[in-house]
C-alpha positions, 0 to 999 in steps of 0.5 A, spaced: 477 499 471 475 500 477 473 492 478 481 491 476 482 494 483 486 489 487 485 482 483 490 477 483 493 477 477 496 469 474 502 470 470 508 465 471 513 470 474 520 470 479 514 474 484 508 470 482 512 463 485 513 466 491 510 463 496 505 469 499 509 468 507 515 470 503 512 476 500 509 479 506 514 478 510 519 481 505 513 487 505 514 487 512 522 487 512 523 492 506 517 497 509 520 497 515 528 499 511 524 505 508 520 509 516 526 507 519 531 512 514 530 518 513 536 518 508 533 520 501 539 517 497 537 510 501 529 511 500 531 514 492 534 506 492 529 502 494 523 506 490 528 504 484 528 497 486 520 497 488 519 499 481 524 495 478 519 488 482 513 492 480 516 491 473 518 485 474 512 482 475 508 484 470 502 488 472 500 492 468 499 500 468 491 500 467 490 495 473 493 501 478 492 507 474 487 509 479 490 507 485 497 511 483 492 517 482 488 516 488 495 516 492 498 522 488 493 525 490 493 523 498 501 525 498 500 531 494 494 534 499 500 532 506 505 535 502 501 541 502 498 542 509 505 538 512 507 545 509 501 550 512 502 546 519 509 546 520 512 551 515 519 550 520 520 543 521 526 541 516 529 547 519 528 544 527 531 538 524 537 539 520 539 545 524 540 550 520 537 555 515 537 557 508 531 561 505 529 561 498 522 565 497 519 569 503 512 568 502 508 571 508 508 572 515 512 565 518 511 562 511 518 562 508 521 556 503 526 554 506 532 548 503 531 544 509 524 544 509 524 542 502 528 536 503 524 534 509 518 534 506 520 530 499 524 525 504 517 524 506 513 524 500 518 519 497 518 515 504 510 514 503 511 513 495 516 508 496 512 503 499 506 504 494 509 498 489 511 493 494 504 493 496 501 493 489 505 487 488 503 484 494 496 486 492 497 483 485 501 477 486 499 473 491 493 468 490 489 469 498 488 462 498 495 460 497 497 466 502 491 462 507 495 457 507 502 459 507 501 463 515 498 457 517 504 454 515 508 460 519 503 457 525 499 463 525 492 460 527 487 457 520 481 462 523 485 468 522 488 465 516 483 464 513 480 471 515 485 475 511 483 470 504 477 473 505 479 479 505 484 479 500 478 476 494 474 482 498 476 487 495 474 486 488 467 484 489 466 491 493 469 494 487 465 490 482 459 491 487 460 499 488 460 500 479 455 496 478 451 500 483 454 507 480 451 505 473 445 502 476 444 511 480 447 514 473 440 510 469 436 513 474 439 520 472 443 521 478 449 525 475 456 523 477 459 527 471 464 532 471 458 536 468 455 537 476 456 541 481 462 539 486 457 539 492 453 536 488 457 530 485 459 529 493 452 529 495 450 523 490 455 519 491 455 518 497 448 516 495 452 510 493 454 507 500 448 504 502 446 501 498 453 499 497 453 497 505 446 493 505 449 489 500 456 488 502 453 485 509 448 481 505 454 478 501 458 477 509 451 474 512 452 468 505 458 467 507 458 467 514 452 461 513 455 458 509 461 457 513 457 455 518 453 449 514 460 446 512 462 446 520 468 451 519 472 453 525 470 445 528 477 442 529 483 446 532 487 444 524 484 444 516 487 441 511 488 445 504 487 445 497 492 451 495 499 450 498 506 451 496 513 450 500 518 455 501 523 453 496 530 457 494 527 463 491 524 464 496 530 464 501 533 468 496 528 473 496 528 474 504 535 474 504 535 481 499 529 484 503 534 483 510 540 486 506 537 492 504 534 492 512 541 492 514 544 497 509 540 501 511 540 502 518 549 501 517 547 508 513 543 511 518 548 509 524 555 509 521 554 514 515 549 519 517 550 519 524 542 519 526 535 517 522 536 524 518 541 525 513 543 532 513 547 535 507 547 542 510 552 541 515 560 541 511 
């Protein structure tokens, strides 16, 4: 599963032939909508149109399962200490107070505070999908080639192509050398102890790291060899021009961007919508 993480994904869809220029500058567009707002009836709507997109694209559960949980887990944890830290920040912000259960000391759950800290779970879960189609759905040399077009300079370009394929090798490379450790009785198992666990998994990372650069020094060679970065352009063998859909798909991205801020500047008055004042 592991060597799934962040693989482009071939299948004919509305989101597959845009061109990678489009979905990043619609990724941009629609995640700015969502830290701008602090609204969580507008970020409830555009976390039902991520997901919609996420459907439409066809990626499949078992490729992004391991990604949900990592980041469900990441969110949870801040949901947690955002509580321990400042137990009054929704309390700050809306202005009012409603308790629901004293717990101890300054600890109390409030209604402000817990609409506070679900506005910013949903606002740092909203974009998840979007980056997993941008993820999942983008080709890296079409992408290359695509900020190159923008006038983004080819060297750079070319560098977030690299990037992007990076990924699932480091991932290939990280359970091959995790399966290679386990046959030499490295435990890695729930069996073991957590400390233990922790220890020998960070015994993967070396490894992991010398073969990491030594794959970056082939590259790098073999760039070289063939004059790589010689002349001020290149040319391209995976191009694709921005054709209707993708004006189509900027133009919605826009929309929602401008609906978003008329909500916060006309309707609610601020970033924070606050339905505790009548």
């Amino acid at each position: 599963m592991q060597t799934r993480l962040f693989t482009y994904n071939r299948v004919d869809t509305f989101v597959h032939r845009l061109s990678g220029f489009t979905k990043l500058l619609c990724f941009l567009i629609l995640t700015s909508a969502v830290m701008y707002t602090y609204d969580i009836r507008v970020i409830l709507g555009i976390l039902v149109f991520s997901f919609t997109i996420l459907r439409i694209s066809r990626i499949q559960y078992r490729d992004i399962k391991l990604m949900l949980i990592y980041v469900f887990v990441f969110l949870a944890v801040n949901f947690v200490l955002t509580f321990f830290f400042s137990p009054e920040e929704g309390v700050k912000i809306y202005g009012t107070r409603h308790v629901i259960l004293y717990l101890f000391g300054r600890y109390n759950v409030t209604s402000e505070q817990l609409l506070y800290q679900t506005t910013k779970f949903m606002k740092y879960f909203s974009v998840i999908p979007l980056g997993m189609v941008f993820l999942f759905t983008t080709n890296p040399s079409e992408f290359a080639s695509s900020l190159n077009r923008a006038h983004v300079n080819y060297k750079v370009a070319y560098a977030v192509s690299l990037t992007l394929r990076y990924f699932p090798d480091v991932a290939r490379a990280f359970t091959n050398i995790s399966l290679s450790q386990q046959a030499r009785g490295v435990d890695l198992s729930y069996k073991a102890k957590l400390s233990e666990r922790f220890k020998n998994a960070s015994l993967l990372l070396i490894p992991l790291i010398f073969s990491s650069l030594e794959r970056i020094e082939s590259v790098s060679n073999a760039m070289d060899l063939r004059g790589f970065g010689k002349y001020k352009t290149r040319t391209w063998y995976t191009s694709k021009e921005m054709d209707k859909e993708d004006y189509i798909a900027i133009a919605v991205s826009l929309l929602i961007l401008l609906l978003t801020i008329f909500v916060s500047v006309y309707i609610d008055k601020g970033r924070f919508y606050n339905p505790f004042i009548k």
